[in-house]
TORVOMI-647189 format. One record per residue: x, y, z of N, C-alpha, C, O in turn; residue number from 1. Coordinates in nm, 4 decimals. Last residue first. Layout:
       nxx       nyy       nzz      caxx      cayy      cazz       cxx       cyy       czz       oxx       oyy       ozz   nr
         X         Y         Z         X         Y         Z         X         Y         Z         X         Y         Z  NUM
...
//
This chain:
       nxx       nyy       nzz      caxx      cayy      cazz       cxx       cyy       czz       oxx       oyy       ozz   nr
   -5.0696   -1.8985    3.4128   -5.0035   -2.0406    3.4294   -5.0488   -2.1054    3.5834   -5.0083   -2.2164    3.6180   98
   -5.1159   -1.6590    3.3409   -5.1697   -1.7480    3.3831   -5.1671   -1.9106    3.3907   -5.2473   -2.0027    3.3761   97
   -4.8649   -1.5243    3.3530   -5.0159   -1.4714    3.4295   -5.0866   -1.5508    3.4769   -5.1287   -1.5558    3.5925   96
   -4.6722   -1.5493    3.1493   -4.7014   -1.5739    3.2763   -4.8086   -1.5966    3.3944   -4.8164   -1.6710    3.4922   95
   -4.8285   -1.4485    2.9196   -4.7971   -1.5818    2.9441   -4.8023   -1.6474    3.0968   -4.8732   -1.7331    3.1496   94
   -4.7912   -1.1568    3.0100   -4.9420   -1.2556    2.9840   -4.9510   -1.3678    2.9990   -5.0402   -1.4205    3.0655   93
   -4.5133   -1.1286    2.9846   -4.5916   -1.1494    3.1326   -4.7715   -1.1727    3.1151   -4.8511   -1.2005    3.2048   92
   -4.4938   -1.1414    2.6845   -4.4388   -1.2529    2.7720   -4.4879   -1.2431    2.9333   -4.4983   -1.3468    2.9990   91
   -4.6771   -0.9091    2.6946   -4.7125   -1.0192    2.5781   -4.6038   -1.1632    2.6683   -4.6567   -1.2687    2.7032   90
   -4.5109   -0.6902    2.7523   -4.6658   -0.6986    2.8276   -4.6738   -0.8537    2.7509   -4.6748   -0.9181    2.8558   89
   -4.2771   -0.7485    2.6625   -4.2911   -0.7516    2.7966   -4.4324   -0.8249    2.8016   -4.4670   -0.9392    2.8315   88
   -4.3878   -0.6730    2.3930   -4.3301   -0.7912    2.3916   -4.3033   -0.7977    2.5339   -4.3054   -0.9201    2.5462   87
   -4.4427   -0.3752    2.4537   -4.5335   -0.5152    2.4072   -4.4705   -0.6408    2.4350   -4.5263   -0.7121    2.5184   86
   -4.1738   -0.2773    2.5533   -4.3044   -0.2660    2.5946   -4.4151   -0.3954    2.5845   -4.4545   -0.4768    2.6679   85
   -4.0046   -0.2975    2.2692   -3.9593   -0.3592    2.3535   -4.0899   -0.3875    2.5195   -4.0909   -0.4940    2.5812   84
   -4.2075   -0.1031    2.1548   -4.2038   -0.2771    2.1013   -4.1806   -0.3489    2.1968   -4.2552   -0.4373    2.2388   83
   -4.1688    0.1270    2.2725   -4.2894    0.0516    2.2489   -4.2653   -0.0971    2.2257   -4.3148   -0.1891    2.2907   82
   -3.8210    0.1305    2.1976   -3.9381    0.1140    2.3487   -4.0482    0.0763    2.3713   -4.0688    0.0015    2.4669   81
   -3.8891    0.1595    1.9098   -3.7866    0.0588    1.9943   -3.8750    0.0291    2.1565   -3.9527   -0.0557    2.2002   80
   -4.0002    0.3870    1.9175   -4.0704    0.2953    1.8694   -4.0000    0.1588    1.9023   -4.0670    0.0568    1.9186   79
   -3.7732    0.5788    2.0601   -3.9313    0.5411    2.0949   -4.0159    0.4279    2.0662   -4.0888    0.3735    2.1491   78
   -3.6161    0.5349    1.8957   -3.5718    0.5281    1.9653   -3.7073    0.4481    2.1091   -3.7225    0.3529    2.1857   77
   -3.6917    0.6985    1.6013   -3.6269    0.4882    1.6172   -3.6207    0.4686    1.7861   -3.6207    0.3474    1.8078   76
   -3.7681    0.9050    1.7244   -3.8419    0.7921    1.7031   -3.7880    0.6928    1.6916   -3.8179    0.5927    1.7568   75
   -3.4593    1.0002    1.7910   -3.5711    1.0032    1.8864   -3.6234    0.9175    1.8187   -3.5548    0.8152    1.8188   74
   -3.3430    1.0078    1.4805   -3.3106    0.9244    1.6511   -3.4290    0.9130    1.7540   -3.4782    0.8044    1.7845   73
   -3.4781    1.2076    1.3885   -3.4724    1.0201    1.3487   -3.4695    0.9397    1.4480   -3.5399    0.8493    1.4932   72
   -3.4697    1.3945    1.5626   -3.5749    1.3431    1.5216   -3.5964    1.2711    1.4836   -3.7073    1.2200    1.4993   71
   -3.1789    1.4257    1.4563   -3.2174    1.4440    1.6179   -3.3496    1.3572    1.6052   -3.3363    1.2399    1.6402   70
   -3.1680    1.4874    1.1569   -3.1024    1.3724    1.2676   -3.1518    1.3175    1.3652   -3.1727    1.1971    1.3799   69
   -3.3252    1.6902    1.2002   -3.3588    1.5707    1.1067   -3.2808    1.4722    1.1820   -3.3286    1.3883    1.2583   68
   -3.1546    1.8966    1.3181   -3.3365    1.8263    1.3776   -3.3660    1.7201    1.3008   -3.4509    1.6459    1.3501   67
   -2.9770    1.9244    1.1752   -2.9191    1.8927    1.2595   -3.0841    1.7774    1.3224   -3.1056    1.6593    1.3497   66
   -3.1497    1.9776    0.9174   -3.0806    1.8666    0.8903   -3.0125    1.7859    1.0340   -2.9917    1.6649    1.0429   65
   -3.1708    2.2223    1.0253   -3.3203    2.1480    0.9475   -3.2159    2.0756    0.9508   -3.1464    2.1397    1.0296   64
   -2.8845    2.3631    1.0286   -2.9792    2.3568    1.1536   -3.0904    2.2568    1.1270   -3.1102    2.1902    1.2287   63
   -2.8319    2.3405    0.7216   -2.7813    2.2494    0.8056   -2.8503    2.2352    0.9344   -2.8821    2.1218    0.9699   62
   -3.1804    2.3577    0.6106   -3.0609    2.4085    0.5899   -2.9440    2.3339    0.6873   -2.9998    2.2379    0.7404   61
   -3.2925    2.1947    0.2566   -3.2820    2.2489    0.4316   -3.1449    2.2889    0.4481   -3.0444    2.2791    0.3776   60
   -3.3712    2.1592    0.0325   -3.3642    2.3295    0.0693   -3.3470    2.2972    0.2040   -3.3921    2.3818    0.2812   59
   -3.3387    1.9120   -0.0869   -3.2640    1.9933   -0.0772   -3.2635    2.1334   -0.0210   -3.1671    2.2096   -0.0290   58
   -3.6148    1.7223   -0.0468   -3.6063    1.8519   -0.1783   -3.4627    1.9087   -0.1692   -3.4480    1.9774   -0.2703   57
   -3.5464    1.6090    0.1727   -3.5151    1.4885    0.0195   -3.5558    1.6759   -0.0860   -3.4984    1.7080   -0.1900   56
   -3.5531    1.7683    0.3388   -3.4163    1.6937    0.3372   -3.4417    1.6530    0.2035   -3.3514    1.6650    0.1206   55
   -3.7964    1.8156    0.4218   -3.6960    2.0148    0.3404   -3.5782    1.9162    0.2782   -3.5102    1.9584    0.1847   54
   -3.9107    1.5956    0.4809   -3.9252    1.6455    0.3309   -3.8645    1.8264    0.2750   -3.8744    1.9035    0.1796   53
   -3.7668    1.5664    0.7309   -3.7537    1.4779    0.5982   -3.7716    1.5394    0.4618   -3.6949    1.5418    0.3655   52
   -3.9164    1.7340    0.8403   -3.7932    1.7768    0.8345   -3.7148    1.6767    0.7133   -3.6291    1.7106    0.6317   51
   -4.1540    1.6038    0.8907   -4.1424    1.7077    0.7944   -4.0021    1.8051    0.7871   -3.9916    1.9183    0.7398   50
   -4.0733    1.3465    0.9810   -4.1633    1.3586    0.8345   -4.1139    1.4864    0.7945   -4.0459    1.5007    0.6930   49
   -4.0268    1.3905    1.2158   -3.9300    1.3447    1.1391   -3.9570    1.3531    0.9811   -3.8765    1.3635    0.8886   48
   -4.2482    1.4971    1.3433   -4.1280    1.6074    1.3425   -4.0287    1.5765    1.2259   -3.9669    1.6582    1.1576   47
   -4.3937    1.2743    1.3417   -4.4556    1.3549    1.2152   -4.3395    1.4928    1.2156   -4.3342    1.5744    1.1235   46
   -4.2884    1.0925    1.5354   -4.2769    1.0862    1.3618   -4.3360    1.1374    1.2669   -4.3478    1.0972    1.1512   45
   -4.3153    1.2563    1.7442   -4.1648    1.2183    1.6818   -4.1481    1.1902    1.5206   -4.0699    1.2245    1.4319   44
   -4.5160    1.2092    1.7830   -4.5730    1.3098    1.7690   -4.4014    1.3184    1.6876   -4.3824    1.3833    1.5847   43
   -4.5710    0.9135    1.8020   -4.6259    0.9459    1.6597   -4.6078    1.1277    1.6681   -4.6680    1.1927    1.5826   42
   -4.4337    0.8471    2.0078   -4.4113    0.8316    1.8772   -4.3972    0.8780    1.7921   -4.3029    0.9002    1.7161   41
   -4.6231    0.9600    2.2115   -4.4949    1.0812    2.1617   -4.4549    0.9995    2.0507   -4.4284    1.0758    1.9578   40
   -4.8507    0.7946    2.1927   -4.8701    0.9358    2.1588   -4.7104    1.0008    2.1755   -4.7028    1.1173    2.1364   39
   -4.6786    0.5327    2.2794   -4.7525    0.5341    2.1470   -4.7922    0.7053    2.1069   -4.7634    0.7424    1.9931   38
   -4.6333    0.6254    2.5289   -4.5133    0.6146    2.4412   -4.5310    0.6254    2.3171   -4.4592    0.6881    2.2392   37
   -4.8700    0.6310    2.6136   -4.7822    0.7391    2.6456   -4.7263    0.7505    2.5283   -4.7438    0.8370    2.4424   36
   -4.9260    0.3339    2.6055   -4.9972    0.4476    2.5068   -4.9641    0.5558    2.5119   -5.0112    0.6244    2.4212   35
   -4.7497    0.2262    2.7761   -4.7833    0.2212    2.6332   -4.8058    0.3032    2.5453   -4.7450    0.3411    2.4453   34
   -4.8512    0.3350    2.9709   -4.7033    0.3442    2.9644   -4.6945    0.3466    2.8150   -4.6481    0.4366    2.7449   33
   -5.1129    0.1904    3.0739   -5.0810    0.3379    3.0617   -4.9300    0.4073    2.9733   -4.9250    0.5206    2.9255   32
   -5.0463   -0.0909    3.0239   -5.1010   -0.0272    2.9363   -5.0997    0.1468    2.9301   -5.0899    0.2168    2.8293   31
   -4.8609   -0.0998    3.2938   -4.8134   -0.1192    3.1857   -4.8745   -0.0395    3.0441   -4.8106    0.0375    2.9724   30
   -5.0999   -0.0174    3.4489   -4.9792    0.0451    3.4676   -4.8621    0.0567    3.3436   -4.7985    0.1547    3.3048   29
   -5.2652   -0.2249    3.3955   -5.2983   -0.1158    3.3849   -5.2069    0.0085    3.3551   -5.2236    0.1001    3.2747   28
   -5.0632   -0.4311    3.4947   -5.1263   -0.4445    3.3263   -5.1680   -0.3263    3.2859   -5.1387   -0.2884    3.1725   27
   -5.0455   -0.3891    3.7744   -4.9342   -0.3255    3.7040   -4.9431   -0.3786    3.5519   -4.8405   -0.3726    3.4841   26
   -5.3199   -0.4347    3.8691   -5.2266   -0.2891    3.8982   -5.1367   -0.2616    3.7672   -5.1402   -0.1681    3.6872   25
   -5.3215   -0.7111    3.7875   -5.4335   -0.6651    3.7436   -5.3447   -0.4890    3.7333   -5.3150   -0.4338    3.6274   24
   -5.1277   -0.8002    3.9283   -5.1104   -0.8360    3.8276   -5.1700   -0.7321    3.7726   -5.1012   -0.6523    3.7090   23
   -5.0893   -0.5812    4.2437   -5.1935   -0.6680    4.2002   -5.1455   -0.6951    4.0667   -5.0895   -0.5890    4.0390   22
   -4.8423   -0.4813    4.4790   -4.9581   -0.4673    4.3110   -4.9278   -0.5922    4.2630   -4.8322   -0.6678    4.2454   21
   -4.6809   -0.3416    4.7333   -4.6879   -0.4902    4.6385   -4.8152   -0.4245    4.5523   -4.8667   -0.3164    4.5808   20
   -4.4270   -0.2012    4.9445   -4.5209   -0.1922    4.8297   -4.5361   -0.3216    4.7572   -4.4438   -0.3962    4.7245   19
   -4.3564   -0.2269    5.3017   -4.3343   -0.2308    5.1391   -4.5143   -0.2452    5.0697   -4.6291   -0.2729    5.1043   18
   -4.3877   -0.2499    5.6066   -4.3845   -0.1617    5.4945   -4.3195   -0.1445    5.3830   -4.2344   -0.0574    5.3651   17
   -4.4087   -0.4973    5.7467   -4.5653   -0.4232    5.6757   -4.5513   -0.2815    5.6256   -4.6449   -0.2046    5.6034   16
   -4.1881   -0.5913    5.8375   -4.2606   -0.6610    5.7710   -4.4031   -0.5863    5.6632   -4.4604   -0.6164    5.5585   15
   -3.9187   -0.3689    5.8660   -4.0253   -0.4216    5.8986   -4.1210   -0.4596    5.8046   -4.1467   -0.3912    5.7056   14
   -3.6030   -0.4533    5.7552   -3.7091   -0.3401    5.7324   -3.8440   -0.4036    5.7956   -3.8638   -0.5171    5.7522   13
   -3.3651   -0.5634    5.6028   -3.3683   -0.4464    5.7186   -3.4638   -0.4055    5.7127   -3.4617   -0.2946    5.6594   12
   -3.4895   -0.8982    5.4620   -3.4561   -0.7257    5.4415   -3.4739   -0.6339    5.5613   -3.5834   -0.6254    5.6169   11
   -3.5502   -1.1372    5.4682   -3.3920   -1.0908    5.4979   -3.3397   -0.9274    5.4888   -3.2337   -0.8655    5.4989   10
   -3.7759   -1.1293    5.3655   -3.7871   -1.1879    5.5375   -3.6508   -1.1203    5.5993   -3.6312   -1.0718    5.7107    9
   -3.9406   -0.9321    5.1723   -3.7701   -0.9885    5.1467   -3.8100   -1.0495    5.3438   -3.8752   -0.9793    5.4212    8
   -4.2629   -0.9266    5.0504   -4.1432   -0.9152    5.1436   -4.0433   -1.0011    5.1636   -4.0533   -1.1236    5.1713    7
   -4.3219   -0.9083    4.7338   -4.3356   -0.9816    4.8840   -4.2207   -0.9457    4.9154   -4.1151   -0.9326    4.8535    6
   -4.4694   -0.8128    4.3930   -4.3863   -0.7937    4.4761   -4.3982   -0.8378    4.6375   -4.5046   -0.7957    4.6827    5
   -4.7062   -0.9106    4.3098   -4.5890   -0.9065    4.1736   -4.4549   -0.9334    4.3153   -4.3794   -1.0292    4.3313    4
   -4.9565   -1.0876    4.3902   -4.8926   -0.9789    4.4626   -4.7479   -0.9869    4.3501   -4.7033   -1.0991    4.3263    3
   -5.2781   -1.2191    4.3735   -5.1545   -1.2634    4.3800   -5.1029   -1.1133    4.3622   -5.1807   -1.0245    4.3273    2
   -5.5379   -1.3140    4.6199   -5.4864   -1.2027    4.5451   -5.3379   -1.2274    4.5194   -5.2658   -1.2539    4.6155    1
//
């Protein structure tokens, strides 16, 4: 069974209490994380959509414009994280099995 995490020999702490997971643990762990991120995305980019469209008609009002901002940010922000996410999960695949 290979183990992400082993005991430090040099660490103040007795041998048999730390935490270790399985590759298998923390893919699961990873994929959970994912798809988290993947459902507030998309819940970010439908806030951004429709504050977008009071923005390109002109009727919003500055408060609608403050959330337009806010709401850009957030998703670029999110979808940044997802990616940055994959491309983890996608270079520790590599790893995996070497």
């Amino acid at each position: 069974m290979d183990y992400v995490t082993q005991p430090n020999l040099k660490a103040p702490m007795t041998l048999n209490k730390y935490i270790g997971f399985t590759l298998d643990e923390v893919d699961l762990a990873g994929d959970i994380i994912i798809k988290a991120l993947e459902k507030e995305t998309e819940k970010a980019k439908k806030k951004y959509e429709k504050y977008l469209s009071f923005h390109e008609s002109g009727e919003a009002t500055t408060r609608q414009q403050t959330i337009l901002f806010e709401a850009e940010e957030r998703y670029r922000d999110l979808d940044c994280m997802v990616n940055k996410f994959k491309e983890l999960r996608a270079f520790t695949a590599t790893i995996k099995f070497r």
